[in-house]
Structure formats: structure tokens, C-alpha cells
Residue, then its C-alpha position, 0 to 999 in steps of 0.5 A: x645776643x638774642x632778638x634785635x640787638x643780636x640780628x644787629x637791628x635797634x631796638x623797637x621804640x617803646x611806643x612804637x612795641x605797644x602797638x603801634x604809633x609813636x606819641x604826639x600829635x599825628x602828622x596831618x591832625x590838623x589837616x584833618x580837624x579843618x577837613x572835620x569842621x568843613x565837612x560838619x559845615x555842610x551838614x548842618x547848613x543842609x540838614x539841619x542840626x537834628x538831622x544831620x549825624x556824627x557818622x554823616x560828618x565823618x563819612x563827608x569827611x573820609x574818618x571815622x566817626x571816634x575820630x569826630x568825638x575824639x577831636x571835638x567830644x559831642x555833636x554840640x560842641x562840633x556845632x560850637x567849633x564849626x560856627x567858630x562861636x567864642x561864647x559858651x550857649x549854654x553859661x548864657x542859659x544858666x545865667x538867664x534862666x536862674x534868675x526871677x522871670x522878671x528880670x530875664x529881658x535885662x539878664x538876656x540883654x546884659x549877657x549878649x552885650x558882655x559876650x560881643x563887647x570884648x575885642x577878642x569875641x566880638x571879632x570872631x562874631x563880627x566875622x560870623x554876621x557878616x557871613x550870614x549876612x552874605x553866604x546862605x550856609x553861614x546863614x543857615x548855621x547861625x539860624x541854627x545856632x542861634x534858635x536851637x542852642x539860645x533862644x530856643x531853650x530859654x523861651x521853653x524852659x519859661x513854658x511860655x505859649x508861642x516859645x518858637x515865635x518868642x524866640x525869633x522876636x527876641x533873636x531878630x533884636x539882638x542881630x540888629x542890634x549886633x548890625x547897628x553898634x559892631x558892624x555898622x557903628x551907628x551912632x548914637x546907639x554904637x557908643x551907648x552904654x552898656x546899662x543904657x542898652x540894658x534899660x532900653x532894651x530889657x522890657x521888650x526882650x522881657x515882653x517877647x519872653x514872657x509878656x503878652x504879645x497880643x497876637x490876632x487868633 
């Protein structure tokens, strides 16, 4: 007998004989995804997310930068998982943006109360405004997120003057809203309806979008 079987060794395992690892999940991957999360927390609360880099990430977190890709694919996607954000931004853009600029306000609205009116999203979300609300990380990545990733885009794709002021007016409606109806259950406004939300609240999300602001020089 020749090799292994003749020196009374097994056999090398398939996986293990092309180079190396067995097949499956690595021991310690999870451990290694939070340590990733944590680290992209930190760098996007201090620097920002321009600033902050895959290769900072993973230097933070003691991998290499493939391994952040290979987790969470792009560094909007670790911006997504780092937030724990159940709503995908950019649907939210694509079903604002393709609609007539006048109903954007009512569209903006329909979609935010869509996202947060499910229990298995809105508590994720709940989690993410009570944390801001109290921690100045927490705050600093939802600021982030939020201007960045939804009301950044959507104020610049309208190419509307003063798109960064807009942009705050509209996010500072929808964390008060999201304070009075999921945190506080302020009534009447926490058992309004959907399309009563919609109706009220659509023409001045419509003004802040596209409408005159009426802004001193």
C-alpha cells in the first residue's frame, strides 16, 4: 500500500486535501460578525460614514478587510447591519422618486408609516430612536442614516435648492412622529389612521420637498 493507508494514517479528508478548511461555518464566525458590527459602530459614529473606510473597520476589528465584504458585501450594507435597520433605504427612494413630484410628500409619508406600522420592524426601530435619544453613538449613526441614505438622496434627486435644510425638515417630522405614535402613544395621534396620517401630514412633507420654504436671505 502506498501513502497514508500504507504508513497506517486516515485518509485526508476531501476538503481538508484541497487546501485546506473543513466545509461550514468557521468556529467563531459569529463572534467574529458581532466583533465587525461593533467595530463599523464606532467608525461611523466617529468619523462619519465618508470618512470612515472597510480597511479601518477591519483593522478596528483585528480581520482582514475581504473578510468585512464577505460578511456584509458593501459598506452600505455594514452601514444597514450596524444600525440593525429592518427597512431597505433605497426601495423607500425608488417608490418616492418614481412618482409625480407632487404626490412625493403623501408617497414619503405612506412609506415611512408602512416600514414601522408591522410589529416585527417597528420594534427594531423603537430600539434604534430610544438609543439615539439617550447614547450620542446611537445618535450619530442615525443622523448619519437617516440624511445620507433617505432624505438626502431624495431632496437631491428633486434638485431642489437648500436639498440639506429640506432634507432635516422633513427628517425632523418623521422622528417626532415616530416619538408621539410608537414611543410615547400619544393619543390621538397614536391610534390615527394610516390615511389620516397620510392626508395631514403629506402637503408639508410636500412643502419641505419641493415647495417654497419662504426662507429670509
Amino acid at each position: 500500500m502506498k501513502g497514508a493507508a500504507a504508513r497506517g494514517e486516515a485518509p485526508p479528508r476531501e476538503a481538508e486535501s484541497r487546501g485546506g478548511r473543513r466545509p461550514g461555518r468557521r468556529p467563531g464566525d459569529s463572534r467574529t460578525r458581532d466583533d465587525i458590527l461593533a467595530a463599523a459602530r464606532d467608525e461611523f459614529a466617529e468619523l462619519g460614514f465618508d470618512r470612515a473606510t472597510i480597511r479601518g473597520i477591519a483593522a478596528a476589528a483585528g480581520v482582514d478587510p475581504a473578510l468585512v465584504l464577505h460578511y456584509f458585501g458593501s459598506k452600505d450594507d455594514l452601514f444597514g447591519a450596524a444600525l440593525q435597520v429592518p427597512v431597505e433605504p433605497g426601495e423607500i427612494l425608488r417608490r418616492v422618486i418614481s412618482r409625480d413630484v407632487k404626490d412625493m410628500g403623501a408617497t414619503l409619508v405612506r412609506s415611512f408609516l408602512e416600514a414601522w406600522e408591522p410589529e416585527e420592524s417597528r420594534a427594531p426601530l423603537v430600539a434604534m430612536v430610544r438609543s439615539a435619544m439617550t447614547n450620542e453613538t446611537a445618535m450619530a449613526l442615525v443622523r448619519e442614516y437617516l440624511g445620507r441614505r433617505i432624505f438626502g438622496p431624495i431632496t437631491q434627486a428633486l434638485g431642489a435648492r437648500d436639498a440639506e435644510l429640506r432634507a432635516t425638515l422633513v427628517g425632523s417630522q418623521f422622528i417626532g412622529l415616530a416619538m408621539m405614535r410608537y414611543i410615547a402613544r400619544i393619543e390621538p395621534l397614536a391610534s390615527a389612521s394610516v390615511e389620516q396620517l397620510v392626508a395631514a401630514m403629506g402637503p408639508t412633507m410636500q412643502r419641505y420637498l419641493s415647495g417654497d420654504l419662504d426662507l429670509a436671505d
